[in-house]
C-alpha positions in Angstrom: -17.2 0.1 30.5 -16.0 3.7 31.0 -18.7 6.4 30.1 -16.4 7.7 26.9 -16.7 4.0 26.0 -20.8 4.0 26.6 -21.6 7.0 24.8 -19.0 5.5 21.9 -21.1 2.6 22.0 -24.5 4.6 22.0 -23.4 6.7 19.0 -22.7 3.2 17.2 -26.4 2.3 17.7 -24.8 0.1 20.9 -22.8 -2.6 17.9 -19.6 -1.8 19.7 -16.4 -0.7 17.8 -16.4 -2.0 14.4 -13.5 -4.9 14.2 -13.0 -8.8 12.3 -12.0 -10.5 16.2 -13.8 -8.9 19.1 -10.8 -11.0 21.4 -8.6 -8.4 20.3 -10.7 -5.4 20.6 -11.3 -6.1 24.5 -8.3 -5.4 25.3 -6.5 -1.9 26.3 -7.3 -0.3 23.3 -10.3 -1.4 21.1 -9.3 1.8 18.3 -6.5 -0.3 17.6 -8.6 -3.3 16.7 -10.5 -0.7 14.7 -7.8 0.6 13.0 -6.3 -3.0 12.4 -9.6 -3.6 10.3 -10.0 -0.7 8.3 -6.5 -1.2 7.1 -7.1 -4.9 6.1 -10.4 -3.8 4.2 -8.3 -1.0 2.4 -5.4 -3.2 1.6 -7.8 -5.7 0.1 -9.3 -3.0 -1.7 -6.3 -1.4 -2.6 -5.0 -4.5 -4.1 -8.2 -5.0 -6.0 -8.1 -1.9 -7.3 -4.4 -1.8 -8.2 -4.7 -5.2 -10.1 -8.3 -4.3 -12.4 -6.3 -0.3 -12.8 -3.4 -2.0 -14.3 -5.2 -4.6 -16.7 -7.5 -1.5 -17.7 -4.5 0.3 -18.5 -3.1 -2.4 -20.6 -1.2 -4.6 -18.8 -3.2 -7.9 -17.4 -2.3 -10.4 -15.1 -0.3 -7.9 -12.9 -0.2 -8.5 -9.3 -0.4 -6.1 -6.8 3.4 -6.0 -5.8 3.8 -6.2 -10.0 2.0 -2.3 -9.8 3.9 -1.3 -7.1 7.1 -2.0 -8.1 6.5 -0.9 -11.5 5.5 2.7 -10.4 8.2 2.3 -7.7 11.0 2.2 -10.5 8.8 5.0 -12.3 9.3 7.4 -9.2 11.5 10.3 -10.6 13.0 8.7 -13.5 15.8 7.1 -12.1 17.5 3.3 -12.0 16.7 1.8 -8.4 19.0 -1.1 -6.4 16.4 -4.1 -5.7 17.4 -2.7 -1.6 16.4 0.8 -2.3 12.8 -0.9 -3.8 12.5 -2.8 -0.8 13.8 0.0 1.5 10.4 2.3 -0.2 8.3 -0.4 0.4 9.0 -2.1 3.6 9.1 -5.1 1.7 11.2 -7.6 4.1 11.2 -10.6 1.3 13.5 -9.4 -1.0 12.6 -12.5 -3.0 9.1 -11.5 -3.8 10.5 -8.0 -5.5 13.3 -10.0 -7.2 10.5 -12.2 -9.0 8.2 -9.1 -9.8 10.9 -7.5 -11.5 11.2 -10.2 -13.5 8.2 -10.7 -14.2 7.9 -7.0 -15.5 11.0 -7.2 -17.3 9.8 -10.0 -19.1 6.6 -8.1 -20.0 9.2 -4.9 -21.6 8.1 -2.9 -18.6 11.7 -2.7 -16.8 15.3 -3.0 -18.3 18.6 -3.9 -15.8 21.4 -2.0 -15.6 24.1 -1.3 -13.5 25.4 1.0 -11.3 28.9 0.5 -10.4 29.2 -3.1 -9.3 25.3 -3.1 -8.1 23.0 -4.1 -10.4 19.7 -1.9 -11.2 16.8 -1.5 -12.6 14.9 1.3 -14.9 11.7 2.2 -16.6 11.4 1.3 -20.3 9.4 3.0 -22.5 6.4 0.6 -22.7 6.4 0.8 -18.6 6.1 4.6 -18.5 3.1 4.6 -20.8 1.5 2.2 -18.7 2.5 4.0 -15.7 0.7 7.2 -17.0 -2.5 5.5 -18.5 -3.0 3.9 -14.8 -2.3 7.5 -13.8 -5.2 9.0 -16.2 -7.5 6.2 -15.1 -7.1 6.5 -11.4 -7.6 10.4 -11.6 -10.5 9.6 -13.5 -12.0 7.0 -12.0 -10.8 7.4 -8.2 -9.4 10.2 -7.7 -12.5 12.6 -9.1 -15.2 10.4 -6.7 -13.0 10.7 -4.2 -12.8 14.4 -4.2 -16.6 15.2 -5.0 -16.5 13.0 -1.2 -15.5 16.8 -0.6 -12.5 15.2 2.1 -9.7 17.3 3.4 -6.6 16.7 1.7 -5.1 18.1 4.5 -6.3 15.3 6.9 -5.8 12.7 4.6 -2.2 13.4 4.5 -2.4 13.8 8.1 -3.7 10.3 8.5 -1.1 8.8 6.1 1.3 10.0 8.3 -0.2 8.7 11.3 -0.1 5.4 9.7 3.1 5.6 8.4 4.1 6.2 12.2 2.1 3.6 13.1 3.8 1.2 10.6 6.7 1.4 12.2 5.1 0.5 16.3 4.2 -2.7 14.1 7.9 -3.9 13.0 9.6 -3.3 16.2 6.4 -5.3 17.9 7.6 -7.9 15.0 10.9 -7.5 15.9 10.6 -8.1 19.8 8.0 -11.1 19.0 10.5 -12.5 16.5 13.2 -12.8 19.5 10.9 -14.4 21.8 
């Protein structure tokens, strides 16, 4: 144990670096392991959040993909290609997408179109107004606590960045594992 790694430890009341598989975090670089875990708590809660936000706001039984494909084709008011949805949101199973936007079509949330020969996909009237009363009840409900936290915004966006970057260490170690 190096003496950064000591002192790390000491200021953890000696638990070690906070992780779900200690096997991991033993190698090179425990912060990863760290990292790894936070982001599966916040997903989790994320999802959570996304799903009881959405049935608050009017429209139950959404999944998590449901929400953010919904607010995905609500981005700046214009039709999106099923790619450029995936594209956004790294999504890799293109199935998945195709069956949320069903799924929110079927709900009146989402109308198809077309664009050329390329079929697309828009907002509908009903799938705005959900998008804004989600938007009303996450400032109110997440966004506000959040704040009164008294975070930087500045190092928030900082670390979304950072993970972004990160993201993207993970799919080319997914890509070099998948030709192994």
């Amino acid at each position: 144990m190096t003496d950064s790694s000591q002192s790390e430890d000491i200021a953890r009341g000696g638990i070690g670096p906070v992780v779900s598989a200690a096997h991991l975090a033993s190698g090179a670089m425990p912060a990863l392991s760290e990292v790894e875990f936070a982001v599966t708590m916040m997903v989790n809660a994320y999802h959570r959040w996304m799903v009881r936000c959405m049935a608050a706001a009017g429209a139950p039984g959404m999944s998590p993909l449901d929400t953010l494909v919904l607010h995905s084709v609500n981005h700046r008011g214009r039709p999106k290609s099923l790619a450029d949805i995936c594209l956004v949101l790294n999504i890799e199973d293109t199935h998945t997408v195709t069956y949320a936007l069903k799924k929110l079509a079927a709900a009146g949330l989402v109308e198809t179109g077309k664009r050329g020969k390329e079929k697309t996909v828009a907002i509908t009237r009903a799938g705005e107004a959900i998008c804004m009363e989600y938007r009303r009840l996450r400032e109110a409900l997440l966004v506000g606590p959040v704040k009164g936290l008294g975070m930087d915004e500045m190092e928030l966006s900082r670390l979304a960045a950072t993970l972004r970057s990160v993201s993207g260490h993970y799919d080319q170690a997914a890509r070099a594992a998948a030709a192994m």
